[in-house]
Every structure is written in structure tokens, then in C-alpha cells.
PDB file of N, H, CA, C and O in Angstrom:
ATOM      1  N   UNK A   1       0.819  -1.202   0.000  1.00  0.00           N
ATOM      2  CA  UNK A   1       0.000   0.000   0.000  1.00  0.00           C
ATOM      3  C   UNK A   1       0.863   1.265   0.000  1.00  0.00           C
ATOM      4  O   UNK A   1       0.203   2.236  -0.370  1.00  0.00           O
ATOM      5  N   UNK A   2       2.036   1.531   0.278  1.00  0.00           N
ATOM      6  H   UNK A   2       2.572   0.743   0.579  1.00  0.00           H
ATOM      7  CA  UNK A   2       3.084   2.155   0.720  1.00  0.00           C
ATOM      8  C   UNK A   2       3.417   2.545  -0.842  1.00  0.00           C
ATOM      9  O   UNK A   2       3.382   3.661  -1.362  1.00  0.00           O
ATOM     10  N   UNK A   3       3.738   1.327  -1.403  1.00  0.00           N
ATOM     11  H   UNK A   3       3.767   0.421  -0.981  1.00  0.00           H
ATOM     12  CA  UNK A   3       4.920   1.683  -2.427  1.00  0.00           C
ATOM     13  C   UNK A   3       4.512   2.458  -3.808  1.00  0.00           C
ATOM     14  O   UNK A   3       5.248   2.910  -4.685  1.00  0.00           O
ATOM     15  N   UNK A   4       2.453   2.455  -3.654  1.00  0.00           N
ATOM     16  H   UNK A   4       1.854   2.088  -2.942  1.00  0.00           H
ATOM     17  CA  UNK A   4       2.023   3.082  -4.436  1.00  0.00           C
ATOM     18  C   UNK A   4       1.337   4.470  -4.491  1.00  0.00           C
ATOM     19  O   UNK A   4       0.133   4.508  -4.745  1.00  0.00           O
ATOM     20  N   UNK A   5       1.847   5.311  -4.327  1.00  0.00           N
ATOM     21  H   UNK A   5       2.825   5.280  -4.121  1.00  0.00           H
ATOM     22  CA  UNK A   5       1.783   6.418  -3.395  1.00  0.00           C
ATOM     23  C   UNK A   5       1.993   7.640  -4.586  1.00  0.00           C
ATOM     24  O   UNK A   5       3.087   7.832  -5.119  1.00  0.00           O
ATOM     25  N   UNK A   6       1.019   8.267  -4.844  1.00  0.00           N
ATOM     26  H   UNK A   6       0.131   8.111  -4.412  1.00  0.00           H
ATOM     27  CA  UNK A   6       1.212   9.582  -5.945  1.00  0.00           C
ATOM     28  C   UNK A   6       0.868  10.584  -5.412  1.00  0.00           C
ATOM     29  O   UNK A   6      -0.240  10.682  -4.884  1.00  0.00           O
ATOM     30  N   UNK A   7       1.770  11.575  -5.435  1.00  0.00           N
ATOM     31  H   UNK A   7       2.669  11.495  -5.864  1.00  0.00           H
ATOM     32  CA  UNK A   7       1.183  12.887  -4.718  1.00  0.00           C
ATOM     33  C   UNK A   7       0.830  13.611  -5.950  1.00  0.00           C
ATOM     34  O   UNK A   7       1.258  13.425  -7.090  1.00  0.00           O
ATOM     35  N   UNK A   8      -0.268  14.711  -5.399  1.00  0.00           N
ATOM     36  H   UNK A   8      -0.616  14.862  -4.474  1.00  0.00           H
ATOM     37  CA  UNK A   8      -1.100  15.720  -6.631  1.00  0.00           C
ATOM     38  C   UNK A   8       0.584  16.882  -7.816  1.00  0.00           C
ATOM     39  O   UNK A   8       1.717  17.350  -7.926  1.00  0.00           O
ATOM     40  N   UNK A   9      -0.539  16.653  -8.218  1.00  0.00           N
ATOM     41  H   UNK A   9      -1.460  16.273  -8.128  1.00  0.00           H
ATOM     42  CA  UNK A   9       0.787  17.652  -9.201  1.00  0.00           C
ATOM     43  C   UNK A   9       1.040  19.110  -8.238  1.00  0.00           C
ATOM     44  O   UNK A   9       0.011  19.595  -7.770  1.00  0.00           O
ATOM     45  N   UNK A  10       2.195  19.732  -7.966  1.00  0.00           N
ATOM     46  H   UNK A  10       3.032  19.338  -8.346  1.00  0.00           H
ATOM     47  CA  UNK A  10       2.264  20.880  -7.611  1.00  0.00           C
ATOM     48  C   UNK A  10       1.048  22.415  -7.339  1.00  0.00           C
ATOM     49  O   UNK A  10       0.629  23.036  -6.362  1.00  0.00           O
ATOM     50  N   UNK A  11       0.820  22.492  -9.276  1.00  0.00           N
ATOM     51  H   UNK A  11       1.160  21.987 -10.070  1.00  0.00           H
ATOM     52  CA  UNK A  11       0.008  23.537  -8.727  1.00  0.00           C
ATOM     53  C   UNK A  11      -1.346  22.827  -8.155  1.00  0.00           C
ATOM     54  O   UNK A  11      -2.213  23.583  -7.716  1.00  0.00           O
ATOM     55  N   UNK A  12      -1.580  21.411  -8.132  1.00  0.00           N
ATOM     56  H   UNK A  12      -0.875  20.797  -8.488  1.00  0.00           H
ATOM     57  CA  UNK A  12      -2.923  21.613  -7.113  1.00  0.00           C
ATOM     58  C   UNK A  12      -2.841  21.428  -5.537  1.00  0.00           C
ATOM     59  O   UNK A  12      -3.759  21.384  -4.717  1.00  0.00           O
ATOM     60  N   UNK A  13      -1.361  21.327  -5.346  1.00  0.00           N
ATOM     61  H   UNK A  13      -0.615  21.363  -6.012  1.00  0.00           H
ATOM     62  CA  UNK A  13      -1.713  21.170  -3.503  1.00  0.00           C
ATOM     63  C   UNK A  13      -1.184  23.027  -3.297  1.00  0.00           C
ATOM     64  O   UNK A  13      -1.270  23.649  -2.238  1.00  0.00           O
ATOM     65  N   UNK A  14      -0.753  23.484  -4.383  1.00  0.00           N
ATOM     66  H   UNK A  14      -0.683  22.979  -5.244  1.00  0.00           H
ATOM     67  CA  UNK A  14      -0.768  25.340  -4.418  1.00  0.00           C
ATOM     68  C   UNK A  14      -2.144  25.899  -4.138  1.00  0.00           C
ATOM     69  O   UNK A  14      -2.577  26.342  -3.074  1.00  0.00           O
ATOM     70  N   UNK A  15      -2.708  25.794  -5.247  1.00  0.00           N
ATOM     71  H   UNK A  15      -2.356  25.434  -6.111  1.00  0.00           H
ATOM     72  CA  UNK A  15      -4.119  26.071  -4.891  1.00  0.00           C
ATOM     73  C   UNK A  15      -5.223  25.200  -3.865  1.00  0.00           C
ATOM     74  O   UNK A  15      -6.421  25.354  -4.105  1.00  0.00           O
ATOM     75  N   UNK A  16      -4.957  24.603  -3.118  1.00  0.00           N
ATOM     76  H   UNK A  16      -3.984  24.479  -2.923  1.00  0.00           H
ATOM     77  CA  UNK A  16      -5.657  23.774  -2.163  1.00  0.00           C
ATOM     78  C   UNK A  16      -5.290  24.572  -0.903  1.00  0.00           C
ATOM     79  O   UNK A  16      -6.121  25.061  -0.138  1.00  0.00           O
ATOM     80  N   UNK A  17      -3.853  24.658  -0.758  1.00  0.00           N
ATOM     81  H   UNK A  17      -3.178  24.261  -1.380  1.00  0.00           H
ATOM     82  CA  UNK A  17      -3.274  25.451   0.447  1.00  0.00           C
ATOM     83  C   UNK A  17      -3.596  26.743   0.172  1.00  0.00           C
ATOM     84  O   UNK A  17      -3.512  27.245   1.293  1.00  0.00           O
ATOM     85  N   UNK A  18      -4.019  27.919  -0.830  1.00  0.00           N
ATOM     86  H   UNK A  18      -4.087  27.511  -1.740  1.00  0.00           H
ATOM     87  CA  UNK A  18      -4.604  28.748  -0.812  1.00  0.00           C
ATOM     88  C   UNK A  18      -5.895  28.787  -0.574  1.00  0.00           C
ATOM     89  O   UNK A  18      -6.305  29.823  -0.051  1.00  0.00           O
ATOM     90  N   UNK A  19      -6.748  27.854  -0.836  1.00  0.00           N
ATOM     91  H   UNK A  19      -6.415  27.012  -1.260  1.00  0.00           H
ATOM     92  CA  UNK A  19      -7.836  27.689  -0.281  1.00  0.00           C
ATOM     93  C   UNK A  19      -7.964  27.709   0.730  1.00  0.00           C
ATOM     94  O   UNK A  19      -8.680  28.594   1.199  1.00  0.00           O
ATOM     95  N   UNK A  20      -7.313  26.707   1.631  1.00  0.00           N
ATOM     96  H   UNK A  20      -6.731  25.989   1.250  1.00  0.00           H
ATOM     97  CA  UNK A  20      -7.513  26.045   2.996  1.00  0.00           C
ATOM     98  C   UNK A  20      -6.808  27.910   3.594  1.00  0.00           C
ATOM     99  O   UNK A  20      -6.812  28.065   4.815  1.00  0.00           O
ATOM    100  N   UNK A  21      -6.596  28.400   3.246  1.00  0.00           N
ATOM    101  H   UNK A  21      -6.594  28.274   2.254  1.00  0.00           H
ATOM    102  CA  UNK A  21      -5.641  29.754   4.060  1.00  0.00           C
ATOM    103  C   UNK A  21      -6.526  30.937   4.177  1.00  0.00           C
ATOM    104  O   UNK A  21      -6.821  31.508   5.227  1.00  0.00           O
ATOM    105  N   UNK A  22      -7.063  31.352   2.532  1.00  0.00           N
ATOM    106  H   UNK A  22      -6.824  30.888   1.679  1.00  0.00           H
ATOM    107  CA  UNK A  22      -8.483  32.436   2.789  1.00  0.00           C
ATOM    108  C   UNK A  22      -9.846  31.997   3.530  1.00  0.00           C
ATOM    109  O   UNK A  22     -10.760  32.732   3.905  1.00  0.00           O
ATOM    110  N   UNK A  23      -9.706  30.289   3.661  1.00  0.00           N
ATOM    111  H   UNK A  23      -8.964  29.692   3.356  1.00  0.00           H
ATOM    112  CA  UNK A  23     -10.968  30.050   4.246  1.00  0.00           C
ATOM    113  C   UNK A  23     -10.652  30.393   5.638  1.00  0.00           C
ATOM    114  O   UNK A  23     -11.294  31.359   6.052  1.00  0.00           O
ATOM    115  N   UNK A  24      -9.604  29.709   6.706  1.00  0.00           N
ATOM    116  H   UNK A  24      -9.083  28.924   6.370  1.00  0.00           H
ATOM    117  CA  UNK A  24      -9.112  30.058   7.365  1.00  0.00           C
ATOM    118  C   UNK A  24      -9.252  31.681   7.899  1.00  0.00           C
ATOM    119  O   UNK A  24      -9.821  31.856   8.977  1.00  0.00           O
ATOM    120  N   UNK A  25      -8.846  32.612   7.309  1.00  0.00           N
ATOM    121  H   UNK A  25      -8.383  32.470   6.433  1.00  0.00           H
ATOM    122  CA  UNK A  25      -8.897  34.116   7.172  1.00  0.00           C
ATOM    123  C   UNK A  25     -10.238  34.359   7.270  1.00  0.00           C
ATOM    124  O   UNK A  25     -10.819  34.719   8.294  1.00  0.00           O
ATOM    125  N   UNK A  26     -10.846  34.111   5.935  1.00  0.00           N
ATOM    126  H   UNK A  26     -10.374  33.818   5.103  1.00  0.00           H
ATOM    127  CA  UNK A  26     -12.139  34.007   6.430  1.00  0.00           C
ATOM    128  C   UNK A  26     -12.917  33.862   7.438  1.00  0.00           C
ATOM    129  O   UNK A  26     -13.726  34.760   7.672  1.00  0.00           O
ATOM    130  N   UNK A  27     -12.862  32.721   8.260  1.00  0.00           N
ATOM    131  H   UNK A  27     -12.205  31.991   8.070  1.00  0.00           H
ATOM    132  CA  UNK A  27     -13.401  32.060   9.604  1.00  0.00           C
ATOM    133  C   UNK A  27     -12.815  33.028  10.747  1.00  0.00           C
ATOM    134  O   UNK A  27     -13.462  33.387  11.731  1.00  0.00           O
ATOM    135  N   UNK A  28     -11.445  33.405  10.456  1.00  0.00           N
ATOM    136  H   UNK A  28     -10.919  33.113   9.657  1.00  0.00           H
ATOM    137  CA  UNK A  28     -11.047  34.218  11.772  1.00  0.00           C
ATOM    138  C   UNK A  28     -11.412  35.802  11.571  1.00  0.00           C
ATOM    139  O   UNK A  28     -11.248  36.716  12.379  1.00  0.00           O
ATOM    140  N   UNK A  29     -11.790  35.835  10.653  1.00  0.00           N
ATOM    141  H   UNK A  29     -11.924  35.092   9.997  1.00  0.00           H
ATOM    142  CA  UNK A  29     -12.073  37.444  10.319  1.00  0.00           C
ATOM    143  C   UNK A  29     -13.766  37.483  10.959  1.00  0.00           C
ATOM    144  O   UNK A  29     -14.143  38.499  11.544  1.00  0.00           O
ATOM    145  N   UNK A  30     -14.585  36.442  10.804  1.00  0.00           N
ATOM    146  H   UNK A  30     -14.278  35.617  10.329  1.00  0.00           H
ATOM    147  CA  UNK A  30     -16.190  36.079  11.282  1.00  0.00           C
ATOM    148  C   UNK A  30     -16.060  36.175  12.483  1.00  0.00           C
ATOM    149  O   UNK A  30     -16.717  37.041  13.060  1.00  0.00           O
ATOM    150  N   UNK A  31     -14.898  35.049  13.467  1.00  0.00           N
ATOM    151  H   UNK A  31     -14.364  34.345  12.999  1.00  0.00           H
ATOM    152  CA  UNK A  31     -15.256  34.929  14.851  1.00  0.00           C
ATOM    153  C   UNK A  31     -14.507  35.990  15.020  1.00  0.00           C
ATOM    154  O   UNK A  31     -13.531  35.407  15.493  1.00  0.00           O
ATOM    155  N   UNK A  32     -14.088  37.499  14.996  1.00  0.00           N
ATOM    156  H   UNK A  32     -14.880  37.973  14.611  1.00  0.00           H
ATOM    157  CA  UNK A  32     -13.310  38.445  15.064  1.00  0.00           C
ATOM    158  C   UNK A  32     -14.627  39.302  15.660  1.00  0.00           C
ATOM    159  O   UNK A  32     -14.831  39.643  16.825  1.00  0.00           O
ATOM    160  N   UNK A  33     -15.500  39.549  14.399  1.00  0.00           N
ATOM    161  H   UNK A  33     -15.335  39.272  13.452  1.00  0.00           H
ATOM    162  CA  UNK A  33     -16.080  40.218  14.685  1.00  0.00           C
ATOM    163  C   UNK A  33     -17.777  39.869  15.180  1.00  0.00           C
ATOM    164  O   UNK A  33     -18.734  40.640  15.244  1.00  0.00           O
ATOM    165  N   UNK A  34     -17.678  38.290  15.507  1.00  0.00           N
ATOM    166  H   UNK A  34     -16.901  37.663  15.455  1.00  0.00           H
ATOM    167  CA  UNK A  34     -18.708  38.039  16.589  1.00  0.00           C
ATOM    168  C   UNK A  34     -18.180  38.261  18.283  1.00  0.00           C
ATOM    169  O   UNK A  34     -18.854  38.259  19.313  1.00  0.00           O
ATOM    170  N   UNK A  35     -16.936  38.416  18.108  1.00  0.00           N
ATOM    171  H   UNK A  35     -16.388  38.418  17.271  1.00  0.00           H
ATOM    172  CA  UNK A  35     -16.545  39.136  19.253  1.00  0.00           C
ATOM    173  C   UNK A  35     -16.499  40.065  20.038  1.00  0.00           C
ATOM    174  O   UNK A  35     -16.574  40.144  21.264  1.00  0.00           O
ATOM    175  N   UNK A  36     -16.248  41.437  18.481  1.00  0.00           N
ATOM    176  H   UNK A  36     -16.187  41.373  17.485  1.00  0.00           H
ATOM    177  CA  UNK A  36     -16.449  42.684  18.936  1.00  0.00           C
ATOM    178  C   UNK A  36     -17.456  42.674  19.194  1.00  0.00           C
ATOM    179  O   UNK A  36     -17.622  42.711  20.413  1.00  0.00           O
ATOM    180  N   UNK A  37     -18.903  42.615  18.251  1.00  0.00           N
ATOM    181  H   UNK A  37     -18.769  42.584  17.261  1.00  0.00           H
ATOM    182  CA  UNK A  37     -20.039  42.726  18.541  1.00  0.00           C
ATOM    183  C   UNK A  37     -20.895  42.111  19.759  1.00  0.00           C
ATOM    184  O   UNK A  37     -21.953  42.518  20.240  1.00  0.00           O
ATOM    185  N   UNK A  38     -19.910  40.737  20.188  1.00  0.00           N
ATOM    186  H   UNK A  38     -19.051  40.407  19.798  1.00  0.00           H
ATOM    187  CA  UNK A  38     -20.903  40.691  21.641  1.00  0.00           C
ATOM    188  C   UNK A  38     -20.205  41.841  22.992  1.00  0.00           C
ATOM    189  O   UNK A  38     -20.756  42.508  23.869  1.00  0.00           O
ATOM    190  N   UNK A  39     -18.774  41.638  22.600  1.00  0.00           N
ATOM    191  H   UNK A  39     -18.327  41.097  21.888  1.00  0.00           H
ATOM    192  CA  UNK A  39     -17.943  42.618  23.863  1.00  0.00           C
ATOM    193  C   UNK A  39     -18.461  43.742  23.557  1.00  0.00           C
ATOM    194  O   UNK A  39     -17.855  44.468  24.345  1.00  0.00           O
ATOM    195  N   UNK A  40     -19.294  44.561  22.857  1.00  0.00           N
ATOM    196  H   UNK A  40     -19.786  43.971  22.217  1.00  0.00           H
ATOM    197  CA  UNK A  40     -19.869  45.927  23.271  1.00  0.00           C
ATOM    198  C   UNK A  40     -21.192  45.368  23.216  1.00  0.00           C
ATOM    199  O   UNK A  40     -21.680  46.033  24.130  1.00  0.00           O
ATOM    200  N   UNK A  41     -21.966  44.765  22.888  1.00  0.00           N
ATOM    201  H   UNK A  41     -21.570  44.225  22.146  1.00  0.00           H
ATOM    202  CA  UNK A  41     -23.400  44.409  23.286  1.00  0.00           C
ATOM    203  C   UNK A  41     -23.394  44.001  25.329  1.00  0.00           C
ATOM    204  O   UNK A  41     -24.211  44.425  26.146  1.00  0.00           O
ATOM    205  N   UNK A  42     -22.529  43.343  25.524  1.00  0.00           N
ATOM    206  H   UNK A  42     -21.865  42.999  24.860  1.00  0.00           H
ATOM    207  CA  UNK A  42     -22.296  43.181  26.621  1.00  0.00           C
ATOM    208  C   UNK A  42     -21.942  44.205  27.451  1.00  0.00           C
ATOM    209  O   UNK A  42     -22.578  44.330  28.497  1.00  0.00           O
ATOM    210  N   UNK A  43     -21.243  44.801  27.252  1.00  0.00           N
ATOM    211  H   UNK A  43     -20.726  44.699  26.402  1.00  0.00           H
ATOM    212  CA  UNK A  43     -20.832  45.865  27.860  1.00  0.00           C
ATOM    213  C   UNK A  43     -22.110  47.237  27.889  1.00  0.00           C
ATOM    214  O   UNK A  43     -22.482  47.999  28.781  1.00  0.00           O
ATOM    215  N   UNK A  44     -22.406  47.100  26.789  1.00  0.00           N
ATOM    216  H   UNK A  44     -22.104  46.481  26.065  1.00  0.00           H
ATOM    217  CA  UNK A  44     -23.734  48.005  27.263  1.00  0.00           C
ATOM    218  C   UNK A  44     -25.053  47.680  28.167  1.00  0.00           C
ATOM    219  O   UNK A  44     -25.651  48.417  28.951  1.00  0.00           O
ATOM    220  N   UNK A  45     -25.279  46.459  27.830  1.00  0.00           N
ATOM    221  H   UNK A  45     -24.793  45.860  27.193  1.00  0.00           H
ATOM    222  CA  UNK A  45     -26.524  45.938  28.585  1.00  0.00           C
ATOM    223  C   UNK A  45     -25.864  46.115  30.251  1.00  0.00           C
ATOM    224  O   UNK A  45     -26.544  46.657  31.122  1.00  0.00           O
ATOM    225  N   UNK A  46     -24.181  45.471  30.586  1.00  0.00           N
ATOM    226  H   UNK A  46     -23.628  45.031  29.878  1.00  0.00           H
ATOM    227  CA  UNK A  46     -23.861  45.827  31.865  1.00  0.00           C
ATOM    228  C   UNK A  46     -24.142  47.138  32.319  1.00  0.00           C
ATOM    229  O   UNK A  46     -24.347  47.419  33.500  1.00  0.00           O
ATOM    230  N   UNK A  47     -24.151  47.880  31.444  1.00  0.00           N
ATOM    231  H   UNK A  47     -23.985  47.652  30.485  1.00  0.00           H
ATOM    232  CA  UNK A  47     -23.863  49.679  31.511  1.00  0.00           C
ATOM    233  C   UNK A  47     -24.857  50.349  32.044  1.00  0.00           C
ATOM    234  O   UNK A  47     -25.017  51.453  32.564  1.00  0.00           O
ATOM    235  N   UNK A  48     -25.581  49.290  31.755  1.00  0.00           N
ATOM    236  H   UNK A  48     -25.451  48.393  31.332  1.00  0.00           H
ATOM    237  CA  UNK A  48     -27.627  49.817  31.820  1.00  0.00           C
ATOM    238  C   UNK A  48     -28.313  49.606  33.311  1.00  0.00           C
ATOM    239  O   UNK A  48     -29.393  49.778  33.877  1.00  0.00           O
ATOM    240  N   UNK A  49     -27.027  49.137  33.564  1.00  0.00           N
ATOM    241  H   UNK A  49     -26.150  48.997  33.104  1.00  0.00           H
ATOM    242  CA  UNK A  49     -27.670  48.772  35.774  1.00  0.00           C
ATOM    243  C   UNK A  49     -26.702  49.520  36.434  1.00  0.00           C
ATOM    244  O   UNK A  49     -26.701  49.582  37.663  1.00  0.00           O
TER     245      UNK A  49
END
């Protein structure tokens, strides 16, 4: 099982790892700003007592 082993041609593990990187970016750029938006939603509702 070993000895038959083909890896993808170059440019497609290029463009796979660019994928996997803006999605990445993507996802951290989302939980970024479900963050900000609860840390001042929070902070105001505290604000309000």
C-alpha cells in the first residue's frame, strides 16, 4: 500500500493550500467580529444597571 503512493501535481496542492488559508482568514475574520459585537453588546446591557 506504501509503495504506491502519488502525490497531486504541484500547482494543485498550491491552490488547495490557498484555499484552505483564505478560508481560514475568512473564519477568523467572522469569529473576530462576533466578538467585537458581543464585547460591546455586553458591555452596554452591563452599563444599563
Amino acid at each position: 500500500m506504501t509503495e504506491h503512493v502519488t502525490w497531486p501535481p504541484f500547482n494543485e496542492l498550491q491552490a488547495n493550500t490557498t484555499l484552505v488559508l483564505v478560508g481560514s482568514l475568512i473564519f477568523a475574520f467572522v469569529v473576530g467580529i462576533m466578538d467585537f459585537v458581543f464585547e460591546n453588546a455586553l458591555r452596554l446591557f452591563y452599563q444599563s444597571f
